[in-house]
LOTIMI-281285 format. One line per 5 residues: number of its first residue (from 1); their letters; for each residue x, y, z of C-alpha. Coordinates in Angstrom, 3 decimals. Layout:
N
NUM	a	X/Y/Z; ...
This chain:
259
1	xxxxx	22.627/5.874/-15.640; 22.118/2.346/-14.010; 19.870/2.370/-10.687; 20.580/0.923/-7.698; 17.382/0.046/-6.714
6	xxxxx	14.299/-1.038/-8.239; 12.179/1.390/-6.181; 13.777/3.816/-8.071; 11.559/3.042/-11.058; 8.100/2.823/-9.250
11	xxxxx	7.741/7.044/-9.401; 8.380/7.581/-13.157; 5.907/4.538/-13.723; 3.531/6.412/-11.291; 3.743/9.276/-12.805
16	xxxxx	3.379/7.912/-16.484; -0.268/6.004/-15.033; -1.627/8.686/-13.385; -1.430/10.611/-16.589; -3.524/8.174/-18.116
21	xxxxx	-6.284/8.351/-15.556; -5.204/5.866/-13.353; -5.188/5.915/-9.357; -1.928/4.071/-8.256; -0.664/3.012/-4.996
26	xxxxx	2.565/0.566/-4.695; 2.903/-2.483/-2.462; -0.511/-3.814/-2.172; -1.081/-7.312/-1.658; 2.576/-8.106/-2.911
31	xxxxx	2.104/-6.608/-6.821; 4.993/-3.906/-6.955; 2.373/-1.107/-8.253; -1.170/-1.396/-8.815; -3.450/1.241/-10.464
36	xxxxx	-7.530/1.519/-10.781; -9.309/3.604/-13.640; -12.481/2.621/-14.012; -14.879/0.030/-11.664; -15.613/-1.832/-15.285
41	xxxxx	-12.112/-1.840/-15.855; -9.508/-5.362/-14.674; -7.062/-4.199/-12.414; -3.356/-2.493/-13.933; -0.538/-4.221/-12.350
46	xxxxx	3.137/-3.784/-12.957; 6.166/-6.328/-11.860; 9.488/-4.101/-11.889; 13.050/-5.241/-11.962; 16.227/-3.302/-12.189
51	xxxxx	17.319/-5.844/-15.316; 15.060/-8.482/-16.915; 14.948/-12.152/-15.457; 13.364/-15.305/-14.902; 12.084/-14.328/-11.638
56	xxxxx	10.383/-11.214/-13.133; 8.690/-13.238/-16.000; 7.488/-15.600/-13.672; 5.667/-13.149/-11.193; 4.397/-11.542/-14.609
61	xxxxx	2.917/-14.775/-14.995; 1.350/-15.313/-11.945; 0.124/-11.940/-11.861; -2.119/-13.181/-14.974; -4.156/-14.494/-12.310
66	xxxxx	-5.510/-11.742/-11.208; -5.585/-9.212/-14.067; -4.907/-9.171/-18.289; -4.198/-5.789/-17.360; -0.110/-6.688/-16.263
71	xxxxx	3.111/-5.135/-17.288; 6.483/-6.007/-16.471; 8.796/-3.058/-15.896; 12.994/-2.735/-16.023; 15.092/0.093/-16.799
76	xxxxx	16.961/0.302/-19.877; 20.424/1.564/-20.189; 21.661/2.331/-23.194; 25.568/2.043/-22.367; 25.199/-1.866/-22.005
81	xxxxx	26.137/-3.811/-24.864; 25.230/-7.143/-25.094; 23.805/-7.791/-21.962; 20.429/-10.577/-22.684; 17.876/-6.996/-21.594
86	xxxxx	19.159/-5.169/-24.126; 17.719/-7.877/-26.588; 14.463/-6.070/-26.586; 13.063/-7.420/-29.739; 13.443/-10.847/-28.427
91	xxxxx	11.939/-10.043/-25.193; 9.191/-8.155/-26.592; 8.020/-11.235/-28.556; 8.368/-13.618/-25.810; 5.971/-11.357/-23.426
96	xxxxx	3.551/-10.777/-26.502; 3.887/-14.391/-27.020; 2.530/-14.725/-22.855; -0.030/-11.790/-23.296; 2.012/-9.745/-20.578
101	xxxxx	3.079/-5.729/-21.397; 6.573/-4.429/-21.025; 7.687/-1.423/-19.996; 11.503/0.541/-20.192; 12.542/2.809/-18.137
106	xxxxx	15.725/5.132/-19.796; 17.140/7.631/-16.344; 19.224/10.630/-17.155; 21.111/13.148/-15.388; 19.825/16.343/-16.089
111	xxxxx	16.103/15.766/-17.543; 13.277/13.320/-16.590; 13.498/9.783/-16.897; 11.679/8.267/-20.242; 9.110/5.577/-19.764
116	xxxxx	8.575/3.578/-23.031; 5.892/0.916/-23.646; 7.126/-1.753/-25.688; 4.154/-4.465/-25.494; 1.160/-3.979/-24.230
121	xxxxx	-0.634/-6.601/-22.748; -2.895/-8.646/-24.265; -6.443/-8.231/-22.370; -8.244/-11.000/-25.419; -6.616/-13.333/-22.954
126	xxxxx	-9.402/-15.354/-20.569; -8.466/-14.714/-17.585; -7.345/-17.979/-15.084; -10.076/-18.732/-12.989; -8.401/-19.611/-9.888
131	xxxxx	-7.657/-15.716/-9.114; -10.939/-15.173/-8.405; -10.227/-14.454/-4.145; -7.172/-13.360/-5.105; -8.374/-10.640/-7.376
136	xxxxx	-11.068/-9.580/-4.833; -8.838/-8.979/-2.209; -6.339/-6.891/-4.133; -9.489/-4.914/-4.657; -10.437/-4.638/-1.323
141	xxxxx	-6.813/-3.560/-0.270; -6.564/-0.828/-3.034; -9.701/0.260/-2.082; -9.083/0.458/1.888; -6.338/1.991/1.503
146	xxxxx	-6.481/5.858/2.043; -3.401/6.952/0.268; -0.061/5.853/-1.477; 2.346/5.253/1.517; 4.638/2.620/-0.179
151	xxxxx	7.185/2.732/-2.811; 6.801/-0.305/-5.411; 9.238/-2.682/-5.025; 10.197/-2.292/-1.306; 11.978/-5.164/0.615
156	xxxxx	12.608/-5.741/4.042; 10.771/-2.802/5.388; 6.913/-2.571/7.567; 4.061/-1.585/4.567; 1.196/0.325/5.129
161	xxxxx	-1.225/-2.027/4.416; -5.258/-0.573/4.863; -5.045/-2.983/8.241; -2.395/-0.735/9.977; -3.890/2.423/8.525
166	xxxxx	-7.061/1.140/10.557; -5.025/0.029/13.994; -3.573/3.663/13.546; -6.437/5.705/13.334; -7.967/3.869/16.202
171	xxxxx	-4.408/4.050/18.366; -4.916/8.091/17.570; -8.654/8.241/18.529; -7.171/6.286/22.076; -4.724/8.718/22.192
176	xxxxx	-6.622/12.050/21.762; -9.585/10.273/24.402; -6.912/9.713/26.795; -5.614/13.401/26.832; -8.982/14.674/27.054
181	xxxxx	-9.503/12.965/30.027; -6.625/13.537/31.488; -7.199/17.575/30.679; -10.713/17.173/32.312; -8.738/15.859/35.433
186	xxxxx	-7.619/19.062/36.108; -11.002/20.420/36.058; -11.937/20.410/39.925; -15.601/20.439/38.626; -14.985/18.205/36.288
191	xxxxx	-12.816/15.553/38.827; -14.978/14.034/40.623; -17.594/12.577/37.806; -14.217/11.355/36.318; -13.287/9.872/39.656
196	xxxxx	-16.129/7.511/39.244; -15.702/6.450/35.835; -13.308/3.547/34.932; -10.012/3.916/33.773; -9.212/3.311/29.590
201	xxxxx	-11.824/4.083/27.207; -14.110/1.787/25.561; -14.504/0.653/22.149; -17.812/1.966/21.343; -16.597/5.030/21.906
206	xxxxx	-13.105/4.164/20.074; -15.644/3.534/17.148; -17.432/6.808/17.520; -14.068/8.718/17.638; -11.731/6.689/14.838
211	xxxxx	-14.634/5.925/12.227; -13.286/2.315/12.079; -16.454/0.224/12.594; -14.168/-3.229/13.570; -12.312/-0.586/16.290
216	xxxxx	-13.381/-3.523/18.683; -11.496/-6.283/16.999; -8.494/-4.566/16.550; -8.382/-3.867/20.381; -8.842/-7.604/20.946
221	xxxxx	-6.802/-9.279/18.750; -4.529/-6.153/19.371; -2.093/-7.581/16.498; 0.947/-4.735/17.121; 1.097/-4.384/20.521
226	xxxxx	-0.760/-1.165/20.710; -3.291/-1.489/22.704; -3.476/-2.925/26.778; -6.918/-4.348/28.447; -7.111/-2.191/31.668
231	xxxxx	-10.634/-3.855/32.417; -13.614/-5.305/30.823; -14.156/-3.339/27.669; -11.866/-0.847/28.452; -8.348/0.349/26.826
236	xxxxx	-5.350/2.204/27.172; -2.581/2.924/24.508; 0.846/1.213/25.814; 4.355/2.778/24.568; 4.248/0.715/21.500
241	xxxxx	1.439/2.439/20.617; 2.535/5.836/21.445; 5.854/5.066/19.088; 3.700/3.937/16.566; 1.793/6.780/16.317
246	xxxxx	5.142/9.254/15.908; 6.574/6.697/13.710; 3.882/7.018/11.201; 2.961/10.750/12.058; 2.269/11.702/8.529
251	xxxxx	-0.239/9.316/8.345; -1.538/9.916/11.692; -2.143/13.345/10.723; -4.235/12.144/7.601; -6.244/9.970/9.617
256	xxxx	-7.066/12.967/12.360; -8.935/14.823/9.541; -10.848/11.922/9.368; -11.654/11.591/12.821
């Protein structure tokens, strides 16, 4: 049963990580699927591809940089004869040969897929010390990053990256402010202190409300389109904003039990 996509692979692989302790989250910092287990631990990281290739060896590669810990990932179908991934002895020896893990994936029609480790990587390996940064802020990103919103392998399509999650939470604490006030404008009591205040809501109190301690730079540099400057130090949420937040509702409604 060929895929037609390599996302297809990143949930078995999930699944078969998590078993083994891991935390995993896909997408983050460009590495198809990247999984923590313990602080001492390097980083896992796993490069998939529907078939095996030159481009997939080469991120494998790269990927050295930042972990020992790195597998590369393709599904294997048994009805292909011939083809150069089904020369898995070969294969295996030239990613042992490179210190880099390999992973099958068999699908089926009526049962679970089977993930199979072929090579595991070799962690003996020193690690290349120019993915020092690099490594770091993979960390950082895994880290910031509340949940799993991406599928590994994704193309062409917006990630939740820990910087959005941030911008959303903060668009949803500028939302919820605004209705209050707008609520307490009803209030005839209530009216006429509002009257005097300025319109939009500050970002000390967008801090407060979103838990986002940066809420101020993200209302400056306002990087989506999310956020409009009514008057000094004070916002409103624009349409883009409001879209935004239905959009990405599921994780706006993560982020409000956070709020």
């Amino acid at each position: 049963m060929a895929v037609k996509h390599e996302t297809e692979l990143y949930a078995p692989l999930k699944v078969f990580f998590e078993k083994q302790g891991y935390s995993v989250k896909g997408e983050v910092r460009t590495c198809d699927l990247v999984g923590i287990r313990e602080a001492e631990e390097p980083p896992l990281i796993v490069e998939m591809k529907k078939s095996f290739n030159l481009a997939l060896l080469l991120q494998g590669v790269e990927r050295l940089k930042l972990s020992p810990n790195v597998y590369l990932a393709v599904e294997r179908v048994r009805a292909k004869k011939g083809a150069v991934n089904q020369r898995w002895g070969e294969l295996s020896g030239l990613c042992r040969r490179l210190g880099l893990g390999l992973i099958t994936v068999i699908f089926y029609k009526t049962k679970a897929p089977l993930v199979e480790v072929l090579v595991e990587p070799d962690e003996t390996l020193p690690l290349q010390r120019s993915g020092g940064r690099r490594r770091e802020r993979l960390l950082y990103e895994f880290r910031e990053r509340s949940g799993d919103y991406n599928t590994g392998g994704s193309t062409r399509v917006k990630l939740v990256t820990a910087y959005r999650e941030k911008a959303l939470r903060v668009a949803l604490a500028l939302q919820a402010a605004e209705a209050e006030a707008a609520a307490s404008a009803l209030n005839p009591a209530a009216s006429r202190s509002r009257a005097e205040a300025p319109p939009g809501v500050s970002p000390a109190e967008l801090r407060k409300r979103s838990g986002v301690p940066s809420a101020a730079a993200f209302l400056q540099k306002n990087y989506y389109g999310w956020f409009f400057r009514v008057g000094r130090g004070r916002y409103t949420l624009t349409a883009a904003g409001t879209a935004a937040l239905i959009e990405y509702a599921s994780i706006a409604e993560i982020s409000a039990g956070k709020l």
